[in-house]
Wavefront OBJ file of the C-alpha trace (Angstrom):
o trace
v 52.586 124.404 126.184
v 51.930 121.146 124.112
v 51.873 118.229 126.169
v 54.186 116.729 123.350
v 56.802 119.176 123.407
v 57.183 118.904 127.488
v 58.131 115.274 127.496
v 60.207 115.821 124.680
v 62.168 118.591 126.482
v 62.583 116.330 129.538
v 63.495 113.417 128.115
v 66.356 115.351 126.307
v 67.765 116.180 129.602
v 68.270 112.746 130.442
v 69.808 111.489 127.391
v 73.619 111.262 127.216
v 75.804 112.816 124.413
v 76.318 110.628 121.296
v 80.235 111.666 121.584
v 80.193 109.610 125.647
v 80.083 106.301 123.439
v 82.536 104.922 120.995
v 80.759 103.960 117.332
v 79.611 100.203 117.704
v 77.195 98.397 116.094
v 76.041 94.582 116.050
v 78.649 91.809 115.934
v 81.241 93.745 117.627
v 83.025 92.743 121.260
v 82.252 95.332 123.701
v 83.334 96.096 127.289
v 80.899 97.638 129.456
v 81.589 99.122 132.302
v 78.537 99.317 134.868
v 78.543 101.102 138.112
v 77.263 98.146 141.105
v 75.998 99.728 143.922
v 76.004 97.195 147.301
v 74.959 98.980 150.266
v 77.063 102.178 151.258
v 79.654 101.068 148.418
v 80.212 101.367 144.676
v 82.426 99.369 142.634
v 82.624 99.572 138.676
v 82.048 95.940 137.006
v 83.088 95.070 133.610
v 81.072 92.677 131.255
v 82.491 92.235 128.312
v 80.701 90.165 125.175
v 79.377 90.207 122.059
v 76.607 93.033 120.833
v 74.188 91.071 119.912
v 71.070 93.388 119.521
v 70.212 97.333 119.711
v 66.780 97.972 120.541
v 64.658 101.276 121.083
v 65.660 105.256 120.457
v 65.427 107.933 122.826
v 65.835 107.249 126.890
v 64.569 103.480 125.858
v 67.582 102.556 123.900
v 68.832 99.124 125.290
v 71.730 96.722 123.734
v 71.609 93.268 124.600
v 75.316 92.120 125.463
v 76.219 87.555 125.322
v 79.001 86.095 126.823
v 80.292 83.098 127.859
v 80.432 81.910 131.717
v 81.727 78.377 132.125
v 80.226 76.970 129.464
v 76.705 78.986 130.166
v 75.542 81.635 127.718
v 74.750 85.271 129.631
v 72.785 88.016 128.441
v 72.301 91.159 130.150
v 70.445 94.037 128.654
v 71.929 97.403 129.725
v 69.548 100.856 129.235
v 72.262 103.159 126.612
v 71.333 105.862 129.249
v 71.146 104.450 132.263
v 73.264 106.499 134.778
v 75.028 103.384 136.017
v 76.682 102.596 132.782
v 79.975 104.362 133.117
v 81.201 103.628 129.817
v 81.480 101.471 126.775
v 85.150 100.457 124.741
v 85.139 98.399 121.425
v 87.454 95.615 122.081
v 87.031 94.206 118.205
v 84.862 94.805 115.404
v 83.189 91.803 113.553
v 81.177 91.818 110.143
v 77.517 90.656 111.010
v 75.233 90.675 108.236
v 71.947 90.897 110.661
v 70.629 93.289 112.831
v 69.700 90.864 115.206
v 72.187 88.196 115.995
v 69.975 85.900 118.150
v 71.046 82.530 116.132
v 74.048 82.900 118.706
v 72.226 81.184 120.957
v 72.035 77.362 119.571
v 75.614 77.920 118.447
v 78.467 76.106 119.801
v 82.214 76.313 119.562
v 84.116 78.167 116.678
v 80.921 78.313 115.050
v 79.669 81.391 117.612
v 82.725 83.388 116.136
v 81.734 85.881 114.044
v 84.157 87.296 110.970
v 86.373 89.623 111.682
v 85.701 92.984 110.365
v 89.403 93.852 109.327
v 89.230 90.268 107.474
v 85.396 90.129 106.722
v 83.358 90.975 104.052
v 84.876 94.643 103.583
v 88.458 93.503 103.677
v 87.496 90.591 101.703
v 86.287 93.276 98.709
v 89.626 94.817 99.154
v 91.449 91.655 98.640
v 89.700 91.108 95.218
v 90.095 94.922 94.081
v 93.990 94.800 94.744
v 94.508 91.081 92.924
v 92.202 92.654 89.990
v 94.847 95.871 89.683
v 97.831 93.798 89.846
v 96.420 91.121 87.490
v 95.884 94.334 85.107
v 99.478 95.506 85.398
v 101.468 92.586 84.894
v 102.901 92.857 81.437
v 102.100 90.451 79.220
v 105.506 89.486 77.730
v 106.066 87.155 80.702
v 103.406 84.714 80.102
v 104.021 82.116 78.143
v 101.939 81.635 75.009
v 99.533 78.085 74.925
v 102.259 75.299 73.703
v 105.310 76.863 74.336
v 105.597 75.331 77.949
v 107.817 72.584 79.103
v 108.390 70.052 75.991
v 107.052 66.171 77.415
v 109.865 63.728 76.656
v 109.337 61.424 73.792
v 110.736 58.012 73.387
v 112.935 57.585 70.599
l 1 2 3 4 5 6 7 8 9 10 11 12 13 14 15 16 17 18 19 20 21 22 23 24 25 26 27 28 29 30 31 32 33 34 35 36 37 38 39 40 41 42 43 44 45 46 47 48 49 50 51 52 53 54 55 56 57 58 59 60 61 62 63 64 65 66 67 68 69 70 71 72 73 74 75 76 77 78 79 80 81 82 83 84 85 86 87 88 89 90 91 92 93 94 95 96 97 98 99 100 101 102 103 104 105 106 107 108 109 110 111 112 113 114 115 116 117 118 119 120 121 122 123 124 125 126 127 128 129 130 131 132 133 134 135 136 137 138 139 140 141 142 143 144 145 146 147 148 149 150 151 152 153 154 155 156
Protein backbone atom coordinates (compact mmCIF):
# COMPACT_ATOMS: atom_id res chain seq x y z
CA UNK A 1 0.00 0.00 0.00
CA UNK A 2 1.35 3.65 -0.44
CA UNK A 3 3.04 4.83 2.47
CA UNK A 4 0.89 8.08 1.87
CA UNK A 5 -2.38 6.60 1.89
CA UNK A 6 -1.63 4.61 5.40
CA UNK A 7 -1.06 7.71 7.44
CA UNK A 8 -3.79 9.26 5.81
CA UNK A 9 -6.18 6.42 6.80
CA UNK A 10 -4.93 6.61 10.41
CA UNK A 11 -4.95 9.93 10.97
CA UNK A 12 -8.68 9.96 9.85
CA UNK A 13 -9.46 7.73 12.67
CA UNK A 14 -8.37 10.12 15.09
CA UNK A 15 -9.99 13.15 13.87
CA UNK A 16 -13.33 14.19 15.40
CA UNK A 17 -16.55 14.95 13.38
CA UNK A 18 -16.91 18.56 12.11
CA UNK A 19 -20.72 18.35 13.49
CA UNK A 20 -18.91 17.71 17.61
CA UNK A 21 -18.05 21.59 17.31
CA UNK A 22 -20.28 24.56 17.01
CA UNK A 23 -19.21 27.03 13.80
CA UNK A 24 -16.64 29.61 15.32
CA UNK A 25 -14.17 31.48 13.86
CA UNK A 26 -11.67 34.34 15.07
CA UNK A 27 -12.94 37.15 17.30
CA UNK A 28 -15.59 35.16 18.84
CA UNK A 29 -15.91 34.29 22.90
CA UNK A 30 -15.64 30.68 23.35
CA UNK A 31 -16.04 28.28 26.29
CA UNK A 32 -13.95 25.33 26.31
CA UNK A 33 -14.46 22.68 28.18
CA UNK A 34 -11.20 20.48 28.87
CA UNK A 35 -11.12 17.23 30.64
CA UNK A 36 -8.11 17.67 33.81
CA UNK A 37 -6.92 14.56 34.81
CA UNK A 38 -5.13 14.70 38.63
CA UNK A 39 -4.18 11.40 39.74
CA UNK A 40 -7.05 8.69 39.96
CA UNK A 41 -9.61 11.70 39.27
CA UNK A 42 -11.12 13.67 36.41
CA UNK A 43 -12.81 16.86 36.60
CA UNK A 44 -14.01 18.96 33.46
CA UNK A 45 -12.49 22.69 33.53
CA UNK A 46 -13.89 25.51 31.66
CA UNK A 47 -11.74 28.35 30.04
CA UNK A 48 -13.54 30.64 28.49
CA UNK A 49 -11.89 33.70 26.20
CA UNK A 50 -11.48 35.15 23.17
CA UNK A 51 -10.42 33.01 19.79
CA UNK A 52 -7.73 34.62 18.94
CA UNK A 53 -5.95 32.35 16.31
CA UNK A 54 -6.68 28.91 14.33
CA UNK A 55 -3.68 27.24 13.28
CA UNK A 56 -2.95 23.86 11.35
CA UNK A 57 -5.54 21.21 9.47
CA UNK A 58 -5.81 17.69 10.05
CA UNK A 59 -4.92 16.04 13.74
CA UNK A 60 -2.58 19.39 14.10
CA UNK A 61 -5.37 21.83 14.21
CA UNK A 62 -4.81 24.06 17.37
CA UNK A 63 -6.82 27.44 18.41
CA UNK A 64 -5.16 29.71 20.60
CA UNK A 65 -7.80 30.89 23.33
CA UNK A 66 -6.86 34.82 25.65
CA UNK A 67 -8.40 35.71 28.64
CA UNK A 68 -8.13 37.79 31.34
CA UNK A 69 -6.86 36.61 34.99
CA UNK A 70 -6.54 39.48 37.44
CA UNK A 71 -5.30 41.80 35.35
CA UNK A 72 -2.78 39.08 33.54
CA UNK A 73 -3.37 38.09 29.93
CA UNK A 74 -3.62 33.94 29.48
CA UNK A 75 -3.23 32.01 26.50
CA UNK A 76 -3.62 28.43 26.24
CA UNK A 77 -3.45 26.58 22.99
CA UNK A 78 -5.82 23.58 22.93
CA UNK A 79 -5.17 20.60 20.01
CA UNK A 80 -9.11 20.77 18.01
CA UNK A 81 -8.70 16.93 18.50
CA UNK A 82 -7.26 16.34 21.45
CA UNK A 83 -9.33 13.70 23.39
CA UNK A 84 -9.39 15.86 26.50
CA UNK A 85 -11.33 18.64 24.98
CA UNK A 86 -14.87 17.69 25.80
CA UNK A 87 -16.46 20.38 24.03
CA UNK A 88 -16.61 23.87 22.70
CA UNK A 89 -19.96 26.56 23.06
CA UNK A 90 -19.95 30.07 21.36
CA UNK A 91 -20.77 32.41 24.08
CA UNK A 92 -20.78 35.63 21.47
CA UNK A 93 -19.76 36.28 18.09
CA UNK A 94 -17.54 39.40 17.29
CA UNK A 95 -16.58 40.90 13.75
CA UNK A 96 -12.67 40.61 13.45
CA UNK A 97 -11.32 41.69 10.30
CA UNK A 98 -7.90 39.50 10.77
CA UNK A 99 -7.13 36.10 10.87
CA UNK A 100 -4.79 36.53 13.46
CA UNK A 101 -5.77 38.73 16.31
CA UNK A 102 -2.39 38.92 18.14
CA UNK A 103 -2.52 42.97 18.50
CA UNK A 104 -4.71 41.83 21.61
CA UNK A 105 -1.88 41.58 23.41
CA UNK A 106 -0.55 45.39 23.96
CA UNK A 107 -4.22 46.29 24.29
CA UNK A 108 -5.73 47.56 27.36
CA UNK A 109 -9.19 48.28 28.62
CA UNK A 110 -12.30 48.79 26.28
CA UNK A 111 -9.91 48.94 23.61
CA UNK A 112 -9.38 44.78 23.74
CA UNK A 113 -13.23 44.62 22.93
CA UNK A 114 -13.83 43.59 19.74
CA UNK A 115 -17.27 44.66 17.67
CA UNK A 116 -19.98 42.84 18.10
CA UNK A 117 -21.01 40.74 15.26
CA UNK A 118 -24.89 41.37 15.58
CA UNK A 119 -23.78 45.25 15.65
CA UNK A 120 -20.50 45.02 13.54
CA UNK A 121 -19.66 45.43 10.20
CA UNK A 122 -22.55 43.05 8.81
CA UNK A 123 -25.27 44.63 10.87
CA UNK A 124 -23.76 47.88 10.22
CA UNK A 125 -24.45 47.16 6.14
CA UNK A 126 -27.91 46.34 7.18
CA UNK A 127 -28.42 49.53 8.94
CA UNK A 128 -27.48 51.54 5.76
CA UNK A 129 -29.59 49.19 3.30
CA UNK A 130 -32.85 49.70 5.49
CA UNK A 131 -32.30 53.81 5.94
CA UNK A 132 -31.57 53.73 1.95
CA UNK A 133 -35.25 51.85 1.35
CA UNK A 134 -37.05 54.02 3.64
CA UNK A 135 -35.32 57.21 2.40
CA UNK A 136 -36.67 55.86 -1.15
CA UNK A 137 -40.25 55.47 0.03
CA UNK A 138 -41.01 58.50 1.77
CA UNK A 139 -43.22 60.51 -0.50
CA UNK A 140 -42.10 63.52 -1.51
CA UNK A 141 -45.11 65.82 -0.85
CA UNK A 142 -43.99 66.13 2.79
CA UNK A 143 -40.82 67.90 2.31
CA UNK A 144 -40.82 71.21 2.19
CA UNK A 145 -39.54 72.93 -0.94
CA UNK A 146 -36.04 75.35 -0.40
CA UNK A 147 -37.67 78.82 1.01
CA UNK A 148 -40.84 77.82 2.07
CA UNK A 149 -39.63 77.08 5.74
CA UNK A 150 -40.25 79.09 8.80
CA UNK A 151 -40.52 82.98 7.71
CA UNK A 152 -37.48 85.03 10.04
CA UNK A 153 -39.21 87.98 11.70
CA UNK A 154 -38.53 91.34 10.25
CA UNK A 155 -38.55 94.58 12.04
CA UNK A 156 -41.01 96.93 10.93
Amino acid sequence: MNRQLTIEQTLSKQLKDAKSFPPFSVGDTIDVHYKIIEGDKERIQVFQGVLIAQKGRGVNATITVRRIVANEGVERIFPLHSPRLSKIDVVRRADARRAKLYYLRERTGKSRRLRDQRRGLKGLEAALAATDTVAAEAPAAETAPKGEGKKKATKD
